[in-house]
C-alpha positions, -999 to +999 in steps of 0.1 A: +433+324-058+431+358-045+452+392-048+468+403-019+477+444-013+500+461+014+502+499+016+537+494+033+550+465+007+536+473-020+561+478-052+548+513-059+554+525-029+591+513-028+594+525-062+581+556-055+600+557-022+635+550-040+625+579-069+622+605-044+653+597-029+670+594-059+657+630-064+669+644-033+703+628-034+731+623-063+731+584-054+709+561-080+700+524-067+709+508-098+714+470-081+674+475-069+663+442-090+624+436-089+614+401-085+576+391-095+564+358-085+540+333-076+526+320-039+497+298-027+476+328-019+481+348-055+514+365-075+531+394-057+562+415-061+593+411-047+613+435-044+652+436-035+672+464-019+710+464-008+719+465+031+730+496+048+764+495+041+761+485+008+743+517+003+768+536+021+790+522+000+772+529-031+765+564-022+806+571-016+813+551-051+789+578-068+793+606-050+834+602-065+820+597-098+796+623-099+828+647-083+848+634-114+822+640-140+807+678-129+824+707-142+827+739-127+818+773-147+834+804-143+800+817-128+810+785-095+778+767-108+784+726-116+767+707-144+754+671-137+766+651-168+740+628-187+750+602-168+725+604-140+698+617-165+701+586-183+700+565-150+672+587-140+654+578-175+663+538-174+648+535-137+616+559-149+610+534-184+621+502-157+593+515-133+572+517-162+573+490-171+569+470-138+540+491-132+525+477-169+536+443-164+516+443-126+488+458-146+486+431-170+491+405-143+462+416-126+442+423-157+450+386-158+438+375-124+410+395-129+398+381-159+408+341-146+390+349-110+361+359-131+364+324-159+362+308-122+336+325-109+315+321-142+324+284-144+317+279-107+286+300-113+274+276-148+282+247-122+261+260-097+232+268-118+236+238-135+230+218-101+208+241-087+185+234-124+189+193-115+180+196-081+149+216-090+145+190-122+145+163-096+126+178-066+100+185-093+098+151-108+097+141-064+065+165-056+050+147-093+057+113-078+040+122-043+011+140-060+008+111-079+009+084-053-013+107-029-039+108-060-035+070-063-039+065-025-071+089-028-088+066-054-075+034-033-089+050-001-124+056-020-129+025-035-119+008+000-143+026+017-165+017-010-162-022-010-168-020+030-203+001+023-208-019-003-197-054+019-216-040+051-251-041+025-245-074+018-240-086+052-270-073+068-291-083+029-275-116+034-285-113+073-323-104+063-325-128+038-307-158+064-342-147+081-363-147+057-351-185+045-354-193+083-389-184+086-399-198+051-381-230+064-399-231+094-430-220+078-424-246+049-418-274+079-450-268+098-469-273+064-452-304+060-458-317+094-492-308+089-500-318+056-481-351+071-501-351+100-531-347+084-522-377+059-514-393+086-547-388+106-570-393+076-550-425+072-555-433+105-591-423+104-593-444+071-579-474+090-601-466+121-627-467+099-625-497+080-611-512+113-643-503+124-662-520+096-643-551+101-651-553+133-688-547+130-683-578+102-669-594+125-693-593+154-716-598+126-701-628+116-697-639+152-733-631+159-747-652+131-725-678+135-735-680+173-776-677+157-768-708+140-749-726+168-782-721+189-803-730+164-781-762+156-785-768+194-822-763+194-825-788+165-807-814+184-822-814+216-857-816+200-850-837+173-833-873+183-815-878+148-797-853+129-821-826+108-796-816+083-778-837+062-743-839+063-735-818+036-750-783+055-735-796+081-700-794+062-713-761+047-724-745+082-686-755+091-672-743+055-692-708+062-678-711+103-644-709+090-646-685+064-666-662+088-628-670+115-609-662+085-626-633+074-621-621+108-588-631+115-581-612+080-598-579+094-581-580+121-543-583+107-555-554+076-564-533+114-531-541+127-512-535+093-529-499+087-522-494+126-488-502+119-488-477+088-503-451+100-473-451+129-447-454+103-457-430+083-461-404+119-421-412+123-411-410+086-426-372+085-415-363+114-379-375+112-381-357+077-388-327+091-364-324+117-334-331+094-351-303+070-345-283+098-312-292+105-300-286+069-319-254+065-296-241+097-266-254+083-271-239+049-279-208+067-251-203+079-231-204+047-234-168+028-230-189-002-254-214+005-288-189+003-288-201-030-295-235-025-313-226+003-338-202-016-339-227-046-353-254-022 
């Protein structure tokens, strides 16, 4: 709501217009009415004057009564009766008090526009306190995630140092458990290759024994044969009874059987001594073939390591 002024409408200007012609001229205005009122862009006066020849007709009608009420002295001067001094005084105190009533009004304005601008002003401030409350509590919340991003960042970077360690400790010690495996397999395959050669030699060697036994055996029993042969041919009937005869035969086949017996213990320990060749090295080649697949596991070094 605002106050609107015009130099050219405003009331004291007409009021002071109409008291200077009342002044200059015996007419008074007295149906001048002075309307104050309200509009959308703030209050304003209003004022109403007659037409022209309403006027002209107002001046005639008080000019003949202003004639009728003068006197004339003996000296030819006229006296103005209290009439017009009367008129003069109600339009003064009237003026007055329009002037103190458009005062007060805009005392009024004045002091409403300034409630407004107050309350407007509280409002403002108000919001303006909120906004900065909340924009506050915002830059809190973003410093506080950022911080909490930080310490997320750090302990990230962190568990990749610390996961990149274990990768190339669990890499070192995947070759470490590869070459004790390897290492670990070689002793076996010797230490099985060495049972398996002192068992061979062990065989070999009785083998070898059983055979001397044998041809031994063979030899003597070949001694005797001759000898049996020489007895016969020189002697017509039989030298020896019957019974070393049976015993020559008893101690013929004993002598077979012992070397028949030799010669299957030679194949048995043969036979062994083979077996025992592809037991160890089968083992070892399926030691091999787990140690590689536990190797590969990160969470198998354990088992590997407590092999």
């Amino acid at each position: 709501m605002g106050f609107t002024h015009d130099e050219k409408k405003s009331p004291f200007e007409q009021v002071r217009s109409l008291s200077q012609s009342s002044r200059s001229s015996t007419t008074t205005p007295a149906n001048v009415m002075v309307n104050i009122g309200d509009d959308e862009e703030g209050e304003h006066f209003n004022f109403k004057t007659p037409s022209t020849q309403q006027t002209n007709d107002l001046d005639h009608h008080q000019e003949s009564e202003l004639n009728s009420n003068y006197m004339v002295h003996q000296n030819g001067t006229a006296r103005p009766l209290n009439n017009a001094k009367e008129d003069r005084d109600e339009m003064a105190k009237a003026l007055n008090e329009a002037v103190m009533e458009k005062n007060r009004l805009a005392s009024q304005l004045a002091e409403l526009a300034m409630s407004v601008v107050v309350k407007e002003k509280t409002s403002l401030q108000l919001q303006l306190r909120e906004a900065t409350e909340a924009n506050e509590q915002s830059v809190q919340r973003i410093q506080s995630i950022e911080a909490e991003l930080n310490k997320r960042t750090i302990r990230l970077a962190k568990a990749e140092a610390e996961l990149s360690s274990m990768k190339r400790e669990i890499e070192s010690l995947s070759a470490l458990v590869q070459r004790e495996a390897e290492e670990l397999e070689s002793s076996r395959r010797e230490a099985a290759n060495w049972q398996a050669r002192e068992r061979l030699k062990l065989c070999m060697k009785e083998s070898e024994i059983a055979q001397a036994e044998l041809q031994e055996a063979r030899k003597q029993l070949h001694l005797k044969e001759i000898y049996l042969r020489q007895l016969g041919a020189y002697n017509a009937g039989p030298a020896f009874s019957e019974d070393d005869i049976q015993n020559l035969q008893g101690e013929n086949e004993r002598l077979k059987g012992q070397v028949l017996k030799l010669e299957m213990e030679k194949e048995q320990l043969r036979k062994e001594a083979q077996a025992a060749k592809e037991h160890y090295e089968a083992y070892g080649t399926q030691l091999n073939q787990n140690v590689v697949q536990i190797s590969a596991k990160p969470g198998g070094l354990a088992c590997v390591l407590c092999i």
